[in-house]
C-alpha positions in Angstrom: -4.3 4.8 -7.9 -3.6 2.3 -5.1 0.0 0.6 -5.0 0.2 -3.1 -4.9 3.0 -4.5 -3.4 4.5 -7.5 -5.3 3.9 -10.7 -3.5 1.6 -14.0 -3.1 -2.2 -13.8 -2.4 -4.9 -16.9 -2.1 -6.7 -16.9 -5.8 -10.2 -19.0 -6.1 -12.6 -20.4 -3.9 -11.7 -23.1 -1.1 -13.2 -26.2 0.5 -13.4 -24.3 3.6 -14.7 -21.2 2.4 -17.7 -23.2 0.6 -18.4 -25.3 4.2 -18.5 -21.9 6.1 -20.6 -20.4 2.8 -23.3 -23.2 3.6 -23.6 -22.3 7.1 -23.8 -18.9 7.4 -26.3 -18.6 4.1 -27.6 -21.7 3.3 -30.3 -20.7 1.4 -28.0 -20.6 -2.0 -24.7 -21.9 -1.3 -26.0 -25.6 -0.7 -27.7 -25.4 -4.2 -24.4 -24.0 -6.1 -22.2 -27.0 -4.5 -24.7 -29.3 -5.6 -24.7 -27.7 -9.0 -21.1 -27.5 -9.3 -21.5 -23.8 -9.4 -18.4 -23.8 -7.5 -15.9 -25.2 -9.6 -15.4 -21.9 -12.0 -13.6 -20.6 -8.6 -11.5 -24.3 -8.2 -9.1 -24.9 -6.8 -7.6 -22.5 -4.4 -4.1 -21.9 -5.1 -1.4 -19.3 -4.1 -0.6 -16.9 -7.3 2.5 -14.5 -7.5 2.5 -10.9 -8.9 4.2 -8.1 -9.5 3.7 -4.9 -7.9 0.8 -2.9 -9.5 -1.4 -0.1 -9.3 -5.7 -0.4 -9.0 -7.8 2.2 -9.5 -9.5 3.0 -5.8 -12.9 3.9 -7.6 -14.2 2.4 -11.1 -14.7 4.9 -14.1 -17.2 7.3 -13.6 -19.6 9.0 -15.9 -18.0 12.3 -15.7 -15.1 10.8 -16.1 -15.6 8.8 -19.7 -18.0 11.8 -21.0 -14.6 13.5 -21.0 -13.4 11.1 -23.3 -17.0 11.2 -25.8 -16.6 14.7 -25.7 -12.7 14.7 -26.9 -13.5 12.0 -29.5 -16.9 11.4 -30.7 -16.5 8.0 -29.8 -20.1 6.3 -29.7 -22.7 6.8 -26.6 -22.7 4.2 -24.1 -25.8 2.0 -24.3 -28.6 3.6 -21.8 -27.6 7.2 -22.3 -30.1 9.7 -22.9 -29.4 12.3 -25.5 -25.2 13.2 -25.7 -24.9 13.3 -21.9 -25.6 10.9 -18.6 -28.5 12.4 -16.2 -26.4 15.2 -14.3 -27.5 13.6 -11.2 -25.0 10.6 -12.0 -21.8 12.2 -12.5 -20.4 10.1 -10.0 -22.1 6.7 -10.6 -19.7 4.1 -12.0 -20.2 4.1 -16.4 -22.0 1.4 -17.4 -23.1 -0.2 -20.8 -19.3 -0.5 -22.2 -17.7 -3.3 -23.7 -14.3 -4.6 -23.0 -13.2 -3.1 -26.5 -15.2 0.7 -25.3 -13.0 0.4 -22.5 -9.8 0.0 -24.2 -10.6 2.8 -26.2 -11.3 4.9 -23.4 -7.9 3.7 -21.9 -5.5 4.6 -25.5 -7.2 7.8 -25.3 -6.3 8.2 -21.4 -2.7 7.3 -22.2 -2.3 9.1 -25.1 -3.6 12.5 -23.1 -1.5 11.3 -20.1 1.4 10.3 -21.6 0.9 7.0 -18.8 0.1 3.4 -19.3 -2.8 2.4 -17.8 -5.2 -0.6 -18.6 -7.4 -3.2 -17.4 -6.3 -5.5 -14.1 -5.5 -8.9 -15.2 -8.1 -11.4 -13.1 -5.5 -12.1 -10.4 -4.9 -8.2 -9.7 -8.5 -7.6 -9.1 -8.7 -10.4 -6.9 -5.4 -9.4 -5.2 -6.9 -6.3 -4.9 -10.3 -7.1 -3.9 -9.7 -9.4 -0.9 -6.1 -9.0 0.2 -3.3 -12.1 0.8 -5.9 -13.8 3.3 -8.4 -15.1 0.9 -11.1 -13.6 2.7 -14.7 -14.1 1.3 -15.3 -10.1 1.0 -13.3 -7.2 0.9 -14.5 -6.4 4.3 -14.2 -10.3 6.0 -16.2 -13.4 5.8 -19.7 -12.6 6.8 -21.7 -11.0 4.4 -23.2 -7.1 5.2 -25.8 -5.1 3.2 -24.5 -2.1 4.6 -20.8 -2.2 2.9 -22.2 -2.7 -0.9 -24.6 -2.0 -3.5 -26.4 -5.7 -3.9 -30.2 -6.7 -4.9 -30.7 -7.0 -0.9 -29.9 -3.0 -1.0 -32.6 -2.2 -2.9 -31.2 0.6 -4.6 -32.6 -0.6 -8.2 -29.4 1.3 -9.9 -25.9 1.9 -9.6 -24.7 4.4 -6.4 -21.7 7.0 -6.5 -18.7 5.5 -6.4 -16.9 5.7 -2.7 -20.7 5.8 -0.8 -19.7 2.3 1.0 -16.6 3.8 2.5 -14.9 3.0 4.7 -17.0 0.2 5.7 -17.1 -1.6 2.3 -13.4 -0.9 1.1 -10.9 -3.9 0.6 -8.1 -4.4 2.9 -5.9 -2.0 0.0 -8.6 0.7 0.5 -10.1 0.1 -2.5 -13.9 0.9 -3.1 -16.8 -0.5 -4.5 -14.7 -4.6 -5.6 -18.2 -6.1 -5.0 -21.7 -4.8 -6.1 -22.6 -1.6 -8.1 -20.7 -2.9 -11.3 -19.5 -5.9 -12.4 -15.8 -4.7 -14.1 -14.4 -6.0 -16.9 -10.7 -7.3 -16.5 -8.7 -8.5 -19.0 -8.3 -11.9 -18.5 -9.7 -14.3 -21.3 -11.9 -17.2 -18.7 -10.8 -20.3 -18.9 -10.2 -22.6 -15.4 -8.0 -22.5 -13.2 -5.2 -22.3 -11.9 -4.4 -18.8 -13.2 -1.7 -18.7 -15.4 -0.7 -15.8 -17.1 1.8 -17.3 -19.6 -1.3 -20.4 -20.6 -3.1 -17.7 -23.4 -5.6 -16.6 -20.9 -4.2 -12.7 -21.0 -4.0 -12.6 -24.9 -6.4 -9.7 -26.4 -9.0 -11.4 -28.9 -11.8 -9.6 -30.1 -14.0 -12.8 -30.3 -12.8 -13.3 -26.3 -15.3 -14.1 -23.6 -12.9 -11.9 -20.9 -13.9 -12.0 -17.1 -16.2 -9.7 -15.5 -15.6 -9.5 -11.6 -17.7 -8.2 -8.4 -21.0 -8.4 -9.0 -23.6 -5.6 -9.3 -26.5 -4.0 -8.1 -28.8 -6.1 -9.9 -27.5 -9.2 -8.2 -27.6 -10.6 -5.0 -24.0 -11.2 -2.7 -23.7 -14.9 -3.8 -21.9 -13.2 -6.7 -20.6 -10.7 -4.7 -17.8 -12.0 -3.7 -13.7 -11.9 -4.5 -13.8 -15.1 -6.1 -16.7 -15.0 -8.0 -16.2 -14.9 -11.5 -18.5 -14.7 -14.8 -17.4 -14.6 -18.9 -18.6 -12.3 -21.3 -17.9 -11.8 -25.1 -15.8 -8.6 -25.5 -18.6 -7.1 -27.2 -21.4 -7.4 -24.6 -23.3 -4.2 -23.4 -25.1 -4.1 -20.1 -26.2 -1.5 -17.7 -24.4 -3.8 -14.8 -21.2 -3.9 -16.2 -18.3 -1.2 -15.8 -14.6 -0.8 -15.4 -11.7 0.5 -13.3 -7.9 1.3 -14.2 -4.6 -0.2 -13.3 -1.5 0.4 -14.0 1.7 -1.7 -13.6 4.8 -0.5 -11.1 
C-alpha cells in the first residue's frame, strides 16, 4: 500500500489539455471534442482529500483465488475449471463485478482484521496522475512502452508491475492506465466531484466508475481523466480492481 498525503490535486480534463490532445494525436481527439466526448471529464477543478492509502498493483489472480478457495464464492467469468491458467498468477483478476469485489474485500478485512476498500474516483485520479494534472501517469505525451493498450498488441492482460518503472504514476503506483479498467466506488454522475452530493453511496442498481483503461482499448481512454460507468453487476474480461485504504 502507497501513502497518500492529504492535500489538493487537478480532477477532470482541461481546455488546455484537450488543445494539446489535438495536436499531438489528432487522429481521435478532434472527433471526441466534436462529439462532446469530452465533457464526462468537465470541468477541471481542484478537489481536496484526505490522506489515503492505494494499492501499488491491482488484485491479482493468485491473490482472489485465495479468497474462492477460503469461501466457495463463485468463479470469476472466463475461468477455466476451479483455477486461472498457472501461467497468470500474476495478471490483474478480471471478470468481477463491483459487488465480487466487495466481497473479496469483507473477506480481506475480516482475515486481516484491516479496512480496506475500493478508491473513491478522486483517489484513483489523485493517485493516477499526481497534483499536476498531467495527462498520464508518466507525463503528457503518450508511450506504448509504459502500458498495456491495443497499440501493445498484447491481445490479454500482462503481470502486474511489467511497465515499471517507466509506466508508474508519480506515487509509484503501477499499471493506473491500460491492462484493466478498475472499478472505484464512485456512483458516475458529472462533475464537479462531490463526495457529500450521493455520488459515493453503495446501490446495487449503481452504474459505479470504471477507471484506466485496458488492454483491449486504445490510450484515448488511457488516460487519468478518462472515465466510463458500468452497472455494479457487469462482468468483463477488461475490468479488475485494486485496494485502498484510508489513513
Amino acid at each position: 500500500m502507497i501513502p497518500i498525503p492529504a492535500g489538493e490535486f487537478l480532477m477532470g480534463t482541461s481546455d488546455e489539455d484537450i488543445k494539446r490532445l489535438q495536436v499531438k494525436e489528432s487522429d481521435w481527439a478532434y472527433e471526441w471534442y466534436d462529439n462532446d466526448l469530452f465533457d464526462a471529464e468537465q470541468p477541471q477543478h481542484v478537489v481536496w482529500l484526505d490522506g489515503y492509502e492505494i494499492a501499488q498493483y491491482p488484485v491479482t489472480n493468485m491473490e482472489y483465488h485465495l479468497f474462492i478457495q477460503d469461501t466457495g464464492y463463485r468463479l470469476p467469468k472466463g475461468w477455466n475449471g476451479f483455477r486461472y491458467p498457472l501461467e497468470q498468477a500474476l495478471h490483474p483478476i478480471v471478470g468481477v463485478s463491483k459487488l465480487d469485489a466487495m466481497a473479496y474485500i469483507e473477506w480481506l478485512n475480516k482475515l486481516t482484521g484491516s479496512n480496506y476498500r475500493l478508491p473513491t474516483e478522486a483517489e484513483w485520479e489523485r493517485a493516477a496522475r499526481g497534483e499536476d494534472g498531467r495527462i498520464y501517469p508518466w507525463g503528457n505525451t503518450f508511450d506504448p512502452w509504459r502500458c498495456n493498450t491495443a497499440e501493445s498488441a498484447k491481445k490479454g492482460t500482462t503481470p502486474v508491475g511489467s511497465y515499471s518503472p517507466g509506466g508508474d504514476s508519480p506515487c509509484g503506483a503501477a499499471d493506473m492506465v491500460g491492462n484493466v479498467w478498475e472499478w472505484t466506488s464512485t456512483l458516475y454522475m458529472p462533475y464537479p466531484y462531490d463526495p457529500a452530493d450521493g455520488r459515493e453511496e453503495q446501490r446495487p442498481d449503481g452504474r459505479y466508475v470504471i477507471r484506466g483503461g485496458a488492454w483491449y482499448y486504445t490510450r484515448k481512454l488511457a488516460r487519468c481523466s478518462a472515465r466510463e460507468g458500468m452497472a455494479a453487476t457487469h462482468l468483463s474480461p477488461m475490468i479488475g480492481f485494486r485496494l485502498a485504504r484510508s489513513l
